[in-house]
Structures are given as C-alpha cells and as structure tokens.
C-alpha positions in Angstrom: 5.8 11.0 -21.2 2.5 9.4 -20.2 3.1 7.5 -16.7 1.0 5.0 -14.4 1.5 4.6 -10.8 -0.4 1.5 -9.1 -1.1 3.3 -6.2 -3.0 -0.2 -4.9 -3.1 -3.5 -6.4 -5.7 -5.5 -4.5 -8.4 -7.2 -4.2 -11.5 -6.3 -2.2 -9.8 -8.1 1.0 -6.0 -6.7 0.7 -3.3 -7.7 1.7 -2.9 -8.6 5.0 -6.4 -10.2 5.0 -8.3 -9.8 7.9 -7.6 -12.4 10.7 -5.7 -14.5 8.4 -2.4 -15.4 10.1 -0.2 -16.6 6.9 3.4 -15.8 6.6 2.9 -13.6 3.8 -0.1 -11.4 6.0 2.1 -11.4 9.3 5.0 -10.1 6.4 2.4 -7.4 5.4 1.2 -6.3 8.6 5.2 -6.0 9.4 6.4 -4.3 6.3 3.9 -2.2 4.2 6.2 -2.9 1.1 4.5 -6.1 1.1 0.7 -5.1 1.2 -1.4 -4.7 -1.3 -4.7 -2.1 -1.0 -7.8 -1.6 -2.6 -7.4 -1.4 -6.5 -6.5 2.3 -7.8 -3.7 4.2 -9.8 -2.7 7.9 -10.8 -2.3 8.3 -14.4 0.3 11.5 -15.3 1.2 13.4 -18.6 2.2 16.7 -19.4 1.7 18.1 -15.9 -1.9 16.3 -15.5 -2.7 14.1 -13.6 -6.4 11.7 -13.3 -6.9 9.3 -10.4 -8.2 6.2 -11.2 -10.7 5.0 -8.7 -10.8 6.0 -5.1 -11.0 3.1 -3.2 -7.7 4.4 -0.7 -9.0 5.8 2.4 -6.3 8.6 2.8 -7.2 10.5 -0.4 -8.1 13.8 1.5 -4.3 13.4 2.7 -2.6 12.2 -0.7 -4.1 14.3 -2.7 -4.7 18.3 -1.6 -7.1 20.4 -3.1 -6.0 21.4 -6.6 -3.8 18.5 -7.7 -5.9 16.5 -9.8 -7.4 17.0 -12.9 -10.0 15.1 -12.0 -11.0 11.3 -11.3 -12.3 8.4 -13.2 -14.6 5.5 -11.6 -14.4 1.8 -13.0 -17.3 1.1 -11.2 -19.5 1.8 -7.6 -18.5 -1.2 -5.8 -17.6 -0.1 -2.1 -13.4 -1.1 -2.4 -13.2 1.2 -5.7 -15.0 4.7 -4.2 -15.0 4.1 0.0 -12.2 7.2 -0.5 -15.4 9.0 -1.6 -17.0 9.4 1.3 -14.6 11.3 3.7 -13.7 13.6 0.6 -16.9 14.6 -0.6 -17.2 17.1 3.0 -14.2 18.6 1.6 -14.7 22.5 1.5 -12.7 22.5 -1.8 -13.5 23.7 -5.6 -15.4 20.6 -7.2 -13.6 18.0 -8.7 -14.8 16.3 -11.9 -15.8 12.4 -11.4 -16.3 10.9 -14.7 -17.7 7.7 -14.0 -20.3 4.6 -15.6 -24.5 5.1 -15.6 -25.3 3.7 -13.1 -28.5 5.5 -11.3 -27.9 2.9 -7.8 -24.4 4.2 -7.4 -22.7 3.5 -3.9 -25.2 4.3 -0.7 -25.6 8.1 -1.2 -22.4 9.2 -2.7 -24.7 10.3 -5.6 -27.4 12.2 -3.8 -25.3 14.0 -1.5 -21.6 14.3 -3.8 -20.4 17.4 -1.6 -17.4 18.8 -3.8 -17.6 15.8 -6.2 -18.7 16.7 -9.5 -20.4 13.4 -10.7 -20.5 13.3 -14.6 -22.0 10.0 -15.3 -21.4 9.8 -19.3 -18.9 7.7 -20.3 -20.0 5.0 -22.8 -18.3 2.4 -24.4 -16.1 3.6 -27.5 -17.3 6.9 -27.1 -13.3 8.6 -27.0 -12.9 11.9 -25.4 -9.9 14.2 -24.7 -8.4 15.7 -21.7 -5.5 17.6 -21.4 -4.0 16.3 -25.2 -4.7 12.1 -23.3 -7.4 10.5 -25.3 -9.2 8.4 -23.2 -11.5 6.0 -24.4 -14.2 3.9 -22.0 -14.2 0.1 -22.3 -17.3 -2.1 -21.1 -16.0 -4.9 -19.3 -17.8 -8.1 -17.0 -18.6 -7.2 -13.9 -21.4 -7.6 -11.7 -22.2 -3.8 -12.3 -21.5 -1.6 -15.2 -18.4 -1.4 -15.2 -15.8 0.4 -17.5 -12.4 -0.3 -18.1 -10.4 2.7 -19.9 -8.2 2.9 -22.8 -5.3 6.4 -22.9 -3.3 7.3 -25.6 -0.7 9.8 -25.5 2.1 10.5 -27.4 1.7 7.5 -29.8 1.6 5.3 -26.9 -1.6 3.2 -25.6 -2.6 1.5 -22.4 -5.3 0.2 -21.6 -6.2 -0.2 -17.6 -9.0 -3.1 -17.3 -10.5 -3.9 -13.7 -12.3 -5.4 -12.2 -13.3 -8.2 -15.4 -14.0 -11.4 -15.8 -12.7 -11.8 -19.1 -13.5 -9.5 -22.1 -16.9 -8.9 -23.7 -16.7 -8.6 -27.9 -17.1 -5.2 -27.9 -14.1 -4.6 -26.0 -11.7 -7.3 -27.9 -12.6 -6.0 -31.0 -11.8 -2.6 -30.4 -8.5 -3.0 -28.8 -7.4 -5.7 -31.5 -8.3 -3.2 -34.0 -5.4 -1.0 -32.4 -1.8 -0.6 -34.4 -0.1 -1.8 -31.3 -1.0 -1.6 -27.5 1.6 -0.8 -25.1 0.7 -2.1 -21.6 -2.0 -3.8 -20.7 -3.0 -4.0 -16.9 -5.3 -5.9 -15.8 -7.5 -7.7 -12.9 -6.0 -11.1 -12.3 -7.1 -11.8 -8.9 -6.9 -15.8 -8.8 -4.2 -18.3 -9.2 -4.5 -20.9 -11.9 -6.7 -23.2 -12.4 -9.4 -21.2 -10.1 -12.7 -20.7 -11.5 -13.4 -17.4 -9.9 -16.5 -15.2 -10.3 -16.6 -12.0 -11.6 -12.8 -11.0 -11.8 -10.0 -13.1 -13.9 -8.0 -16.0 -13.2 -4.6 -16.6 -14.4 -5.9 -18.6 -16.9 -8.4 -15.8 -18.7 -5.6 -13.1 -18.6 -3.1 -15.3 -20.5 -5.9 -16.2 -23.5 -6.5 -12.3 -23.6 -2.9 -11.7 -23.8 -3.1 -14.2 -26.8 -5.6 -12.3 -28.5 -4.5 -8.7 -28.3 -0.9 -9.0 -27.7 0.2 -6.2 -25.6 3.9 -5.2 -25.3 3.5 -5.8 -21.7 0.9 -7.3 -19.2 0.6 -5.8 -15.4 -1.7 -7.8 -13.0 -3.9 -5.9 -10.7 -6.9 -6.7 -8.2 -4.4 -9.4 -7.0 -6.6 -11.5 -4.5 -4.7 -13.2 -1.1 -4.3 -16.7 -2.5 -2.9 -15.8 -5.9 -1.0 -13.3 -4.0 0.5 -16.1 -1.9 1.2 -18.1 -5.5 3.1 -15.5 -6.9 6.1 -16.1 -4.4 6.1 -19.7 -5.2 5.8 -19.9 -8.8 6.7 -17.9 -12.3 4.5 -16.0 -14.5 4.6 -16.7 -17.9 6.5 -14.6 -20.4 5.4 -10.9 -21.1 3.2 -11.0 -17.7 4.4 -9.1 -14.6 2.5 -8.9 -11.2 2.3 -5.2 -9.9 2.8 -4.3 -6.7 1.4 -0.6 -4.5 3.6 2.0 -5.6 4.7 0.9 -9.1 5.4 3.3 -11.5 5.0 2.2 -15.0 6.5 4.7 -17.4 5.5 4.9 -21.6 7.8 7.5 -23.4 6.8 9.0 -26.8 7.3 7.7 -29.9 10.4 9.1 -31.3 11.3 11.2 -28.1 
C-alpha cells in the first residue's frame, strides 16, 4: 500500500497568522488540531518512506537519522526547505535531496549542504524508480522552477502538485494521458473568486479537476482567508480540504 501523510497544509503564513486576532487564529493558537504549517508530506510504501519538502522546523526531531529514504524539494522558496538549515549540521550519514535546477537555491543551503546530499536532476517527464515507487517530476507555475511529482505504485497514481498557479501544457498533457489518476493534491490557497498570484484559487483547481478527472482532489498550501472560507461554505463534489496530519491511504489494485 502506497500512503500520503499531509504533515502541513499551509500557506507561507500558517495558520494562526501572525498578529491576526480572528476566531479561527485564537482557535489555532489554542488547539493545534486546528493549525495549518508550512506545506510538506511523507509519502510511505513497502517500508520506504520520501519526505516531501522540508519546510517543518522540527525535522531534526521528527525524523532521526536513518528513517528516510531520502527527500524531494518542490522548489527553494524559504517556507518549503527553512527545515534545511538546522539539519544540514546534523553529524549523520548523508541523506539524498532530489530536488529542481536551480543554481540560486535558498541563501547557502547549496554551498554549504552539511549531511544533505543535493542531487539537482529531476526534469520534467524524465520518470525514475525508487524502492519499486515510480516517481515522475512535473513542471508546474511558480515564480521559481518548481516541480510538482507524479508516484505510482502498485497500479495506483497520485500526483502531489504545489505550489502552482494553474497547469502548464506539458504537465496536463502528461497526466491526461494517464489510464486513471487516483488522488490529486493540490495547492489551492485562495477562496473563490480571488485572483491570486502564483498559487491557485478555488476557481483554477476546479477547471483542472475538469480536465484530468482525478478520483479524488486534496487541497494543500491553504492560505488564512480561504482557510477561514472553508468553515463557512462547501466544496464542490470530489474536492476535500486537507488538514496537518492527514493520512491519505491508496491500496493496490487487486489486493
């Protein structure tokens, strides 16, 4: 069985936002349940596990030397690898960090890695294997390069897209092309009707729903104000927000 866990499903400002005193942030600082932190999620199969992104800043604890295959970055921006910094001093065996091209990176994460083992070489339908998970980088729109990744295990597919604003053709194409794609989870990190920049609205994530028809649709990179109209209003059909700490699970075909 191929699992994802949202380990965080915000946006770059969380949940409770800094010196905002709405209900839902005083509910937040109150309860963690409620929070949402900085976009990220362990992917597990067959005793593997890959950590997507490392924005968390409590990796060193979560996560002890030896108990991840490895990681993959979406992109450099500071909310998806701040983890990185405190971890890299680690006195541990280096851990794999497949991640976009992109030479500017985040500060000096990529001069000075530490015990991170920076592979820069995932490209755009180029598929690789790991552990019997094909995984299979996605470009997405994003304000740097930024990669989006498609896993298949076990005759099941999903495809984890953040941060996005919409899809370029490259990307549609290849996962319409698919016989059928699972889950889909994916930045939404504005209400309806928003015209955000960079990451998805509402709006975008139900026309891509439209075009590639997943079984299921998980919203990530929630930002505060769409996370404030989720408790007042219904998602469409088919679309579920996620919250920190969901696990979404994808059994085999035929098990």
């Amino acid at each position: 069985m191929m699992s994802l866990t949202l380990l965080g499903t915000g946006a770059a400002g969380g949940v409770p936002l800094y010196g905002c005193e709405c209900r839902l942030c005083a509910l937040a600082r109150a309860e963690p349940a409620h929070r949402r932190e900085p976009c990220s999620a362990l992917l597990e199969w067959d005793g593997h596990r890959l950590l997507i992104d490392g924005g968390l800043m409590d990796l060193h604890r979560r996560f002890p030397p030896g108990s991840l295959d490895g990681m993959l970055l979406t992109h450099f921006h500071v909310d998806h690898v701040q983890g990185l910094f405190h971890l890299r001093w680690g006195k541990a065996a280096p851990l794999p960090v497949w991640c976009p091209d992109d030479p500017q990176g985040c500060a000096d994460l990529l001069k000075h890695p530490g015990c991170l083992d920076f592979r820069p070489t995932m490209r755009h339908g180029r598929e690789w294997r790991l552990g019997g998970l094909t995984i299979t980088p996605l470009d997405l729109v994003h304000s740097r390069p930024t990669l989006g990744y498609l896993f298949e295990h076990g005759g099941r597919r999903l495809a984890y897209l953040t941060d996005t604003l919409g899809l370029p053709e490259q990307t549609e194409t290849l996962l319409q092309a698919l016989p059928t794609l699972d889950v889909l989870v994916i930045d939404c990190s504005f209400p309806p009707g928003s015209r955000g920049r960079n990451h998805n609205s509402l709006d975008q994530v139900v026309e891509i729903g439209k075009t590639l028809g997943p079984g299921r649709t998980i919203l990530t990179h929630v930002g505060h104000d769409f996370h404030g109209w989720l408790r007042q209003h219904r998602l469409p059909d088919g679309i579920r927000a996620g919250r920190d700490n969901m696990r979404i699970r994808l059994a085999e075909e035929n098990a």
